[in-house]
C-alpha positions in Angstrom: -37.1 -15.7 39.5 -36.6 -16.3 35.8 -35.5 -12.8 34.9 -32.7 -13.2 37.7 -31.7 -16.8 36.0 -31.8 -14.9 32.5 -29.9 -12.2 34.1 -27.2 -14.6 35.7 -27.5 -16.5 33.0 -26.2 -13.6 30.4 -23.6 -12.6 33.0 -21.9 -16.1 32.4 -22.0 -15.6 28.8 -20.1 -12.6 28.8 -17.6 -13.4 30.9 -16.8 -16.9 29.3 -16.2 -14.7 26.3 -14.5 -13.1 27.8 -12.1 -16.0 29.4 -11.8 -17.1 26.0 -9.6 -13.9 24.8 -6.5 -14.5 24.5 -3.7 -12.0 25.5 -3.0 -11.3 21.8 -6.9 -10.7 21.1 -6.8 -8.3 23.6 -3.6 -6.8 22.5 -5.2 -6.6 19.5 -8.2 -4.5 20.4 -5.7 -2.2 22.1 -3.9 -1.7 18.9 -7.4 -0.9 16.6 -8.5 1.0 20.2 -5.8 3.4 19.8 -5.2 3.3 15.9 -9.1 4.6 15.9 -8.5 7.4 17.9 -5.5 8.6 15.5 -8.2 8.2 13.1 -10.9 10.3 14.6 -8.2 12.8 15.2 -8.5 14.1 11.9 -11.5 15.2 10.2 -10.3 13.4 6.6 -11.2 10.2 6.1 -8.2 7.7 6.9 -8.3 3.6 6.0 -5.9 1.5 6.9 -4.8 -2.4 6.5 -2.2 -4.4 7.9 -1.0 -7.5 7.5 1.6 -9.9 9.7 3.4 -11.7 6.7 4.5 -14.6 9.5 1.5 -15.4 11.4 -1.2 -14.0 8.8 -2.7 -11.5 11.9 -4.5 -8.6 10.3 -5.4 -5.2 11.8 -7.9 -3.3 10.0 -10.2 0.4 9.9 -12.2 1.1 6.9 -9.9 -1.4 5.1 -12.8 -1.7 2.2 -13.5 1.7 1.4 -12.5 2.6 -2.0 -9.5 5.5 -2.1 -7.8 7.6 -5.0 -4.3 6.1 -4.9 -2.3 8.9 -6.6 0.9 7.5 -7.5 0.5 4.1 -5.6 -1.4 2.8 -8.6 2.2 2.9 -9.9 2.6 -0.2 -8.3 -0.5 -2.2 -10.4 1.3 -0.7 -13.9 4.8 -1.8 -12.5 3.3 -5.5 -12.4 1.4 -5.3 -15.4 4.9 -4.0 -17.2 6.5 -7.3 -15.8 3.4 -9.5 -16.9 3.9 -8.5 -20.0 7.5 -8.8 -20.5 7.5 -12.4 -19.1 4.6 -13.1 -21.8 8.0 -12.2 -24.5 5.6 -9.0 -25.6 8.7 -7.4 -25.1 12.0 -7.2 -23.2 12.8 -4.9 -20.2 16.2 -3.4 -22.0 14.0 -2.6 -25.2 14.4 1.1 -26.0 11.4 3.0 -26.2 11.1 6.9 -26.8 9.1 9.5 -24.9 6.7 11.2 -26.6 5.3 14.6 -26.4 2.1 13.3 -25.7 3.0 11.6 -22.6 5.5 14.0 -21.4 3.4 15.4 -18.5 4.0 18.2 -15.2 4.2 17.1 -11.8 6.7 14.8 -10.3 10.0 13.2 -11.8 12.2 15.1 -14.1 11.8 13.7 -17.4 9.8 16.9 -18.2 12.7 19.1 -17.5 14.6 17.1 -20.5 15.6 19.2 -23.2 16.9 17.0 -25.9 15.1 13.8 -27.1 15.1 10.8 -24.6 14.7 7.3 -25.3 15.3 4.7 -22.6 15.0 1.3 -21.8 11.5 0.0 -20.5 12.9 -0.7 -17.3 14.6 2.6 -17.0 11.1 3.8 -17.0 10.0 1.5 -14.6 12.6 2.6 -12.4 12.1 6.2 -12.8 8.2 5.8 -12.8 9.2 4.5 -9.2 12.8 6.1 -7.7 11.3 9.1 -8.7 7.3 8.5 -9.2 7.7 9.9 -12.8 4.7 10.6 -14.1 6.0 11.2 -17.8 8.0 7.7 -17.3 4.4 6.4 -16.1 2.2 7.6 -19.2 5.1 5.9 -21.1 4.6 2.4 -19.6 0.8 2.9 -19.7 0.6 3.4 -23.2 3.1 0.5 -23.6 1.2 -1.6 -21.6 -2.4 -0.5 -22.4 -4.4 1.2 -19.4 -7.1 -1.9 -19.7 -4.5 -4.9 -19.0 -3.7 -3.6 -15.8 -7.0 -3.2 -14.5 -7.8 -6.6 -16.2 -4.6 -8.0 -14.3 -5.5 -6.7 -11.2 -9.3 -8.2 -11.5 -8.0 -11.7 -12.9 -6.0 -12.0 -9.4 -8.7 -11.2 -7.2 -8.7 -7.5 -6.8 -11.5 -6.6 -8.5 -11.3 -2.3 -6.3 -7.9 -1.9 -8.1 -8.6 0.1 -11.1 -6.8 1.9 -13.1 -8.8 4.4 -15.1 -7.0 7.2 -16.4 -2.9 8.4 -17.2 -1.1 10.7 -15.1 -1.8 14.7 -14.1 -5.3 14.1 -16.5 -7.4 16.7 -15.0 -10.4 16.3 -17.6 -10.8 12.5 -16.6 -10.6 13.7 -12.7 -13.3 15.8 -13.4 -15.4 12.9 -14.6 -14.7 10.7 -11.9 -12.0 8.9 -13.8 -10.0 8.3 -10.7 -7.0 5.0 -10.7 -9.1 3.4 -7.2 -8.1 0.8 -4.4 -8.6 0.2 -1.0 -6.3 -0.7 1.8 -7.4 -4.3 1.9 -6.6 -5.3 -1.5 -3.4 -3.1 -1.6 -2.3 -5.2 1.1 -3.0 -8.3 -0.6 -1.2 -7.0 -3.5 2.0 -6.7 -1.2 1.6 -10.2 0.2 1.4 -11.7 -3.2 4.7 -10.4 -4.4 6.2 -11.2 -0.9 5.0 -14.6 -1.3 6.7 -14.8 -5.0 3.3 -15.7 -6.2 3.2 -12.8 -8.9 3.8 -14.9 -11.8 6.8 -16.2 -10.4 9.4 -15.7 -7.7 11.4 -14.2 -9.9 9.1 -11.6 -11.3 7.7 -11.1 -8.2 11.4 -10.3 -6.2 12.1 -7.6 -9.4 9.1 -6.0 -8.6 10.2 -5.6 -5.1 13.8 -5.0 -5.4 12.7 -1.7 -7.5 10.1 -0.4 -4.4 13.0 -1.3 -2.5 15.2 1.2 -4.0 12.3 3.8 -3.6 14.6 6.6 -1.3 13.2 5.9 2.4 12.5 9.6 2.9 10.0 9.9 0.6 8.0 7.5 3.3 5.6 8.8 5.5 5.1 5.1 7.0 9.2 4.7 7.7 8.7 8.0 9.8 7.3 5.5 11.6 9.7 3.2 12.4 13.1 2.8 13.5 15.6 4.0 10.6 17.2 0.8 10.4 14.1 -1.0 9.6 13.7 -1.7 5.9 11.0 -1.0 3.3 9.8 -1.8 -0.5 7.2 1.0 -0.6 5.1 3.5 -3.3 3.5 6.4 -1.7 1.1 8.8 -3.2 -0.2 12.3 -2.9 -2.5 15.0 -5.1 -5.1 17.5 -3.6 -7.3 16.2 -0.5 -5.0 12.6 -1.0 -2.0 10.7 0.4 -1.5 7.6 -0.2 1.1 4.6 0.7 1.5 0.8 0.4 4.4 -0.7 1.8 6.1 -4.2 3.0 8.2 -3.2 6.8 11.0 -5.5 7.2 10.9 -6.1 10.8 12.7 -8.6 12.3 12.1 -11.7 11.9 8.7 -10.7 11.0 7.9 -8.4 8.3 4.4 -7.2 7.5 2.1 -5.4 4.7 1.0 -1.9 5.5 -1.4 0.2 3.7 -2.9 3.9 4.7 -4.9 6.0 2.7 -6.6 9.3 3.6 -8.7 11.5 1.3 -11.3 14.2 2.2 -8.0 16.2 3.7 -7.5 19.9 4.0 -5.6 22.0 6.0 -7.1 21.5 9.2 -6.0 18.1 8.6 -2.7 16.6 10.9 -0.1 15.8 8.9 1.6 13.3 10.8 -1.4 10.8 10.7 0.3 8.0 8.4 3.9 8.4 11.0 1.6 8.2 14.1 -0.6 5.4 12.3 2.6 3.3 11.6 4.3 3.6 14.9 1.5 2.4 16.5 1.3 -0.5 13.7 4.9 -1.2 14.3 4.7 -1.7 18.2 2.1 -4.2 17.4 3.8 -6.6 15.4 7.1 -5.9 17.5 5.4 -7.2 20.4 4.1 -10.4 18.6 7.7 -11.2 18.2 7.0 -11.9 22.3 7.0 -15.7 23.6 3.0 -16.6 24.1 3.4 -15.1 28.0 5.1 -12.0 26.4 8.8 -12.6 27.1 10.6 -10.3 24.2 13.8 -12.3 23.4 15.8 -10.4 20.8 17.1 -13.0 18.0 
């Protein structure tokens, strides 16, 4: 008689638990359902954050686990370039030169220069970005001093963002050097400057209105979205990595995304992030839905 009343009685637990799900909880645990099994497609390792920059709703799988960021650690040295130039240490049109030492391969085309180059500091910015120029990057690090940012980035909270060595700086790979994050603090990091708490509002919109020039198709997550739908984005890529922190415009409601994958190789998919973003996108696109799921377009 008692294990039949423990029995019932565990029965009523669950399913007023149940009851108590709302039809966005559940749409919810559809969305990580099927985002996992993306993930398990693929025998790399994939994390992934997002956030909804309206309601605050966040979706997350292996959001904490730490990632090589490639060239989306670009991001952390863009804010730390801005920091510093609204500290009067100096000004964005300052002209600085590009030295031999920090002229590196990879991407951008500042390496391809023949004759001497000397450009403003947020010409370098904007080719560190535009064009994720890696010889435009070493500049800015040396400017800024590789330290601050990762002193910057721990001040504010994100104490997984590091940044540990320059550009295409295979010795420090080789010792583990690697510039870190993880998709939860990446997608912090977009909220902040979304929210205009970077600083400022002012800083913190300049910052954006360079990832915002970033050309669209050099996203993997806007392959994942409808073409009209805007982005302020930084992706990144180097052997076994691909990286990419972004703010989607949607509608009316606009969220953080961030996706990171490591451990790849060949037998690896390569439309992961565009699968992992569509999915994403539906998401929010149906929390734009009245609380019994009418869509009304506005």
């Amino acid at each position: 008689m008692k294990r039949s009343l423990l029995i019932i009685g565990f029965c009523i637990v669950n399913l007023t638990a149940f009851a108590q799900l709302s039809a966005r909880d559940i749409l919810k645990q559809k969305t990580e359902k099927d985002l996992q099994k993306i993930i398990d497609s693929s025998p790399s390792l994939t994390g992934l954050m997002a956030v909804d920059l309206t309601s605050g709703e966040s979706i997350s799988i292996n959001a904490d686990l730490i990632f090589t960021q490639a060239s989306a650690i670009k991001i952390p040295i863009l804010m730390e370039v801005y920091k510093q130039a609204h500290e009067k240490k100096f000004a964005l049109s300052d002209i600085r030169p590009l030295s031999a030492s920090n002229t590196v391969a990879g991407s951008g085309i500042l390496n391809a220069m023949v004759d001497p180059v000397h450009l403003s500091i947020r010409n370098f910015c904007m080719l560190m970005i535009g064009l994720s120029d890696n010889s435009a990057t070493n500049t800015l690090i040396e400017l800024v001093g590789m330290k601050n940012v990762s002193n910057t980035m721990q001040s504010l909270g994100f104490v997984n963002t590091r940044l540990q060595r320059k550009m295409i700086d295979q010795q420090a790979s080789l010792r583990n050097e690697e510039n870190i994050s993880n998709p939860a603090e990446a997608v912090r990091i977009m909220k902040l400057l979304h929210e205009g708490k970077f600083i400022d509002k002012a800083t913190s919109e300049d910052v954006l209105s360079i990832l915002k020039k970033n050309p669209i198709e050099n996203s993997k997550i806007a392959s994942g979205v409808p073409a009209n739908v805007k982005l302020a984005f930084k992706t990144g890529g180097m052997g076994g990595v691909s990286t990419e922190w972004a703010i989607v415009y949607l509608q009316n409601r606009p969220y953080a995304i961030a996706i990171m994958e490591n451990y790849k190789t060949a037998a690896s998919p390569s439309n992961i992030f565009s699968l992992l973003s569509k999915r994403v996108f539906d998401h929010f696109s149906m929390m734009k839905a009245t609380r019994y799921g009418v869509l009304i377009e506005n």
